[in-house]
N, C-alpha and C positions, 0 to 999 in steps of 0.2 A: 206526350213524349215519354218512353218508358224509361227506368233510372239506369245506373249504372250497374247495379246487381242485377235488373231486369234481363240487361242488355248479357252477362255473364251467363247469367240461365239461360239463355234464349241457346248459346252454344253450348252449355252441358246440355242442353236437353236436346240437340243435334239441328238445331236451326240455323239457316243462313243467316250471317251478320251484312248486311246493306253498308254502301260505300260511307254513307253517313255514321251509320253504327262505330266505324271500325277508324272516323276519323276519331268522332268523339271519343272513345276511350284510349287512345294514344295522345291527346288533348289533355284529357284528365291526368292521362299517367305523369304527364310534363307539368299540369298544373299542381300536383299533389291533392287533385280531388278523388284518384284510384288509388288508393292504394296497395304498397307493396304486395301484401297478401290478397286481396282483391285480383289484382294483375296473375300472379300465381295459380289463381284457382282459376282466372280461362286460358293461361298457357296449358293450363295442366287439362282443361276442355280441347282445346285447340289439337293438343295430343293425342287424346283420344278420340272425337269424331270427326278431324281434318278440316280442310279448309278447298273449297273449289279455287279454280283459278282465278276466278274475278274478285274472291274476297281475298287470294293472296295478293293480286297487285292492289289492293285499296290499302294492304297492311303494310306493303312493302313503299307506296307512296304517301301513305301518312306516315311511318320511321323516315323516309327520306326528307319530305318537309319539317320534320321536327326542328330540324338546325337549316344550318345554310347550306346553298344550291351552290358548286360554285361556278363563277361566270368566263369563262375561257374564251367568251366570243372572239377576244382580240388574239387569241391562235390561229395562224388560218390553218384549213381543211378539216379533217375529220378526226378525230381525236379517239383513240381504243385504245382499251386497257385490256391485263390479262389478269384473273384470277386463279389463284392453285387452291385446291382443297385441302392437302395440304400431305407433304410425305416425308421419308426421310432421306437426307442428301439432294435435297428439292432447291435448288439457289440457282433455277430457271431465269428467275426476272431479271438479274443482277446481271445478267449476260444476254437477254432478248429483248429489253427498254431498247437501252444504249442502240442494240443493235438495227429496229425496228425502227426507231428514229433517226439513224445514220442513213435512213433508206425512204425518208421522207416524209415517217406517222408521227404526230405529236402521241407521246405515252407519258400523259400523267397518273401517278400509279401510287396510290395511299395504300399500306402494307399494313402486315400484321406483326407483333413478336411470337417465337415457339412457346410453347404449351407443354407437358408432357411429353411424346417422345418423335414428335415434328418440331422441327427449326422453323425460325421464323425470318422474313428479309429484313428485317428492321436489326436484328442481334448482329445478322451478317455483317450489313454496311457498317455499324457501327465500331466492326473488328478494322476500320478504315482510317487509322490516327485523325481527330479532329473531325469526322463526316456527322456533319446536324441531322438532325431524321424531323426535329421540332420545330419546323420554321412555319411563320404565319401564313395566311391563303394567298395572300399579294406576291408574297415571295415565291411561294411555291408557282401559281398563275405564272410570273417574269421569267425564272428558269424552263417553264414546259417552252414558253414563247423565244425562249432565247439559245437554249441549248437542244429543245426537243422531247427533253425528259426529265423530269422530278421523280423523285423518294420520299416519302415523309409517312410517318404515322397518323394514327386517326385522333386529330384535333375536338376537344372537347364539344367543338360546335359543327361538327361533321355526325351525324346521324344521333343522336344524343339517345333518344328512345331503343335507340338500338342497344347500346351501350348497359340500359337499366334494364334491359329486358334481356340482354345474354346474362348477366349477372344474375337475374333468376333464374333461369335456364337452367346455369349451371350447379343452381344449387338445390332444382326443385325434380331432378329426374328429368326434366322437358328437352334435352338437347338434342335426340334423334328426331325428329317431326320436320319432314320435307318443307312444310309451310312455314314452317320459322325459320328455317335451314336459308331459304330464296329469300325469305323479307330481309333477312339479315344480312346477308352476302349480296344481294341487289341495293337494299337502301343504303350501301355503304360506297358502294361502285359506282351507283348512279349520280350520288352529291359530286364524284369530281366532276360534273362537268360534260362526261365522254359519250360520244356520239354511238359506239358499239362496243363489245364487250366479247372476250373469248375468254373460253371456260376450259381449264384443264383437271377434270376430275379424274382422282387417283384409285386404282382399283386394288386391292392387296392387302396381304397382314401388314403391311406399313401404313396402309389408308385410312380413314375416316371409316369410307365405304369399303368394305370388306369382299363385296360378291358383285359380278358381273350385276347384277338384274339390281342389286340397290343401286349402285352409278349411276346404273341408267334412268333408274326413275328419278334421280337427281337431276341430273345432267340435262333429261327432257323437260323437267320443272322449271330449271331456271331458265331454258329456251323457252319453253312456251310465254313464263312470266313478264322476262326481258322481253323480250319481243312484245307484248302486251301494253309493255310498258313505253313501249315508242323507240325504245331501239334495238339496234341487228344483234344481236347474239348467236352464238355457236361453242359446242364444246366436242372438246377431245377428251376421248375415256383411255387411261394412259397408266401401266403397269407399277406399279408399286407394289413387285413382290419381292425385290430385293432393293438396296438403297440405289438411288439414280448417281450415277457418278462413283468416283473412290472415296470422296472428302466427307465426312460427316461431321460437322462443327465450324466455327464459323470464321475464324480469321483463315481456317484451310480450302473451307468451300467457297469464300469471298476468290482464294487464289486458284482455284480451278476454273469456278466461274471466267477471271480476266483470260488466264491458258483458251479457253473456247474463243474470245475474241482476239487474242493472238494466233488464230491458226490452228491452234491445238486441244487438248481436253480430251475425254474419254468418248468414245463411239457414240455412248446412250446418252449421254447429257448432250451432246451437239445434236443429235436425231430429234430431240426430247425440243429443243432449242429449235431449229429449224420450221420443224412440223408447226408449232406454236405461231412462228414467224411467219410464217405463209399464210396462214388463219388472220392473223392481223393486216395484213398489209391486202389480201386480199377485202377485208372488212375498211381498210381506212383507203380504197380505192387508189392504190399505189400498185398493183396489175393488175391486171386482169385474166392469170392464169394460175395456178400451183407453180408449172414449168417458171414464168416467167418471176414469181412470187422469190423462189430458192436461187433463181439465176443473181436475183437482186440480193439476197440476204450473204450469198457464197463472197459476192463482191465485193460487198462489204467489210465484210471481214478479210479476203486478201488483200484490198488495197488500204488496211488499216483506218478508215474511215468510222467502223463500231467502238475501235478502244480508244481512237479520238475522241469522240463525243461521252464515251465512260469518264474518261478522266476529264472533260470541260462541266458534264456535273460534279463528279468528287470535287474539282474548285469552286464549284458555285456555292456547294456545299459546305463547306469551309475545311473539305478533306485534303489528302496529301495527296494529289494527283499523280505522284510520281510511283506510287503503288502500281499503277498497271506497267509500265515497262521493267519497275522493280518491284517483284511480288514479295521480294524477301524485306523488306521494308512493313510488312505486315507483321502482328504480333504474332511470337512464334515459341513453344512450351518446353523449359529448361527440362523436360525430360521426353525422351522416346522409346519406347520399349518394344520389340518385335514381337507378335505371338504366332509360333510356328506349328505347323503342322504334327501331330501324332504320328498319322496313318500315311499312306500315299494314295494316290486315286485324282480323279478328277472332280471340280467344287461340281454341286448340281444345286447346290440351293447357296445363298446367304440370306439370314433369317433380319429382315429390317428393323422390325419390333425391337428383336435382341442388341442389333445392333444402335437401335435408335436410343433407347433406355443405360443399354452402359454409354455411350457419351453424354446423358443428361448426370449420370452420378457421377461424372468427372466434372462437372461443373460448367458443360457446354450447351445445357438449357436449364428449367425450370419446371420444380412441381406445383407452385405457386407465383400467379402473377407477379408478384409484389419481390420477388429472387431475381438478384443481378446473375449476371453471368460469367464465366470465364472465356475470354475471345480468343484465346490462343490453344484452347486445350481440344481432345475430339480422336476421333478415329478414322484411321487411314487405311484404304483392302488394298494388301498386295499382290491379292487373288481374288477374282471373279468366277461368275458362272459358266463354264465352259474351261477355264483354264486348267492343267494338269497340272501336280503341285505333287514333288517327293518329299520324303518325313525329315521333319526340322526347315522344312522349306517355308519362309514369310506368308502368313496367310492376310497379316493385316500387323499396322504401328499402332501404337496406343501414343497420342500426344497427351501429354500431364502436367499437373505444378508440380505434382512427387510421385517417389517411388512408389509408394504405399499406393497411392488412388491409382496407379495404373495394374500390381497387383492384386489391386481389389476387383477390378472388372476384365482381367486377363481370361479367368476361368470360361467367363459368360459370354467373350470373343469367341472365343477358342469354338464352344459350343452352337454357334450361329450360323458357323460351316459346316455344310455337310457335303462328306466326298461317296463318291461311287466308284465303277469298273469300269463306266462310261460315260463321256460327257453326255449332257442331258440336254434338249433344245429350248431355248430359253422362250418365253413368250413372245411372241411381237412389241412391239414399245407402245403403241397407237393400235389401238385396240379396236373401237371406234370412232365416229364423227356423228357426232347429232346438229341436226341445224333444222329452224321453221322450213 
């Protein structure tokens, strides 16, 4: 049997690692017989000569046995979840669980928190007075079973391997590599439990993936793997070239979010919402059409059946359920500042990036995991792409603790806008559909 150095060489030197190979040294890494730096230098192989698809599901189903499976059996039907890669003004889930499950799908849905200059749904809910995100797997299990949908973060013994192994990732240059990209995002989606999985990869300077032809090679990865893996998958390649929605920050995007399941919200985030929603329900065998798929989700929402089932999780949660009829009951920031327009013209761009980074230095995400956040603070566009805007006219609110911090990143508002002589034709929203 070769060692575990052996086994590290065998991929620097560009060899296939066997289902075995690839148990054992995910074994080791949990045992503490791989060590941190050991693991390092074949993330750091892994990086450089890849990984076929049969050795990414062997790496993606040994991170996902590391911890616990969990067992949903007593759900009935088919249980899909959605994943976002991740973007800015992105607080899709928060408004397509609730919804998808009003409409029949069990969506049990373990989240992420933001990072750098993407929001995460876990910051979101938690702008929710009282909403747990930390509840045990039994709990989490009764709510999918009882209300239809859960929220919760990734519990210490949901993919754990995964867990040590982003954590070098992050620190060893290794984070862009497709193969670690699908083990990590699959072995994490796969422990709750769920029968199918829809993928909403983001394409944009607000994206991860930045160019059409990276998403897709993503997006095709985690199809071919997931599927490999034993279950349906599919993903939608979905624009992130401006922020989705007006809201950026998270007690504001938490109240946009409920607006889409009251009937209302902005064009792109309900389009955004939708499309996603038909993908799932078409996967959790709730129609059997697109037509019929949007006919059910449209229903939902007018016959208020989606913001019922929001607000029976926020109680189960131990949130204020009265947030969704009253959004204003959410935390909300002692200052607002307008940032108006210079020029006249029509917007043709808003830049995500820009916009994504000044609401994390108002205190509405993190450059370090380990940073609380502020729930009430963030950025608000009072102009979009296509809208015509005269000089001094609202381009976007800055919400703040103080004056000072919304001064501070007024300038770099300001600069995120860009107007022309003519409106400009925005992209489509859904870009693509990849599916086995």
């Amino acid at each position: 049997m070769q060692t575990l150095v052996e086994l590290v060489a065998k991929k620097r030197d560009g060899g296939r690692l066997s289902d075995d190979d690839i148990a054992r040294l995910i074994r080791a890494l949990g045992d503490g017989e791989l060590a941190d730096y050991q693991m390092s230098a074949l993330l750091m192989a892994i990086f450089f000569r890849g990984m076929d698809d049969a050795e990414t599901v062997a790496l993606t189903r040994a991170m996902l046995h590391s911890g616990d499976v969990l067992d949903l059996s007593d759900v009935p039907g088919l249980k899909v979840d959605k994943h976002s890669t991740g973007g800015v003004g992105d607080k899709v889930s928060i408004c397509l669980a609730p919804l998808v499950a009003a409409c029949g799908v069990p969506v049990p849905m373990v989240s992420g928190r933001g990072l750098g200059h993407t929001g995460g749904t876990l910051d979101k809910l938690e702008a929710i007075p009282g909403f747990d995100v930390a509840l045990d797997v039994g709990t989490f299990a009764r709510i999918v079973r009882d209300v239809g949908t859960c929220m919760i973060g990734q519990t210490a013994r949901i993919a754990p391997a995964d867990k040590r192994i982003y954590a070098l990732r992050d620190v060893t240059a290794t984070v862009e590599s497709i193969p670690l990209i699908v083990a990590s995002i699959l072995s994490k989606k796969l422990a709750e439990g769920i029968d199918a999985l829809v993928l909403d990869v983001k394409v944009g300077r607000g994206a991860f993936m930045k160019t059409l032809d990276d998403a897709r090679a993503l997006a095709a990865a985690l199809v071919r793997v997931g599927t490999a893996a034993g279950k349906r998958v599919s993903a939608l390649l979905t624009d992130m070239s401006a922020p989705l929605g007006r809201a950026v920050g998270n007690a504001i995007e938490t109240r946009e979010a409920i607006e889409v399941l009251r009937g209302g919200g902005p064009a792109d985030l309900v389009a955004c919402t939708l499309a996603l929603g038909e993908e799932m329900l078409l996967a959790g065998g709730a129609a059997a059409s697109a037509a019929e798929a949007r006919a059910k989700l449209e229903a939902a929402i007018a016959g208020g059946a989606a913001a019922e089932v929001l607000a029976r999780m926020i109680a189960a949660q131990k949130g204020d359920p009265a947030v969704v009829q009253d959004p204003g009951r959410l935390p909300s920031a002692p200052v607002v500042v307008e940032v108006a327009a210079e020029d006249e013209g029509y917007v043709t761009a808003v830049d995500p990036l820009e916009i994504g980074l000044s609401a994390v230095a108002l205190g509405a995400g993190r450059t370090r995991a380990d940073q609380r956040v502020d729930p009430a603070v963030g950025i608000e566009l009072a102009a979009v792409r296509g809208d015509r805007v005269g000089r001094g006219a609202p381009l976007a609110r800055i919400h703040a603790r103080r004056a000072d911090d919304a001064s501070a990143v007024a300038a770099r508002v300001r600069a995120a806008f860009q107007l022309g002589p003519a409106p400009s034709e925005p992209p489509a929203l859904v870009l693509e559909r990849i599916a086995p």
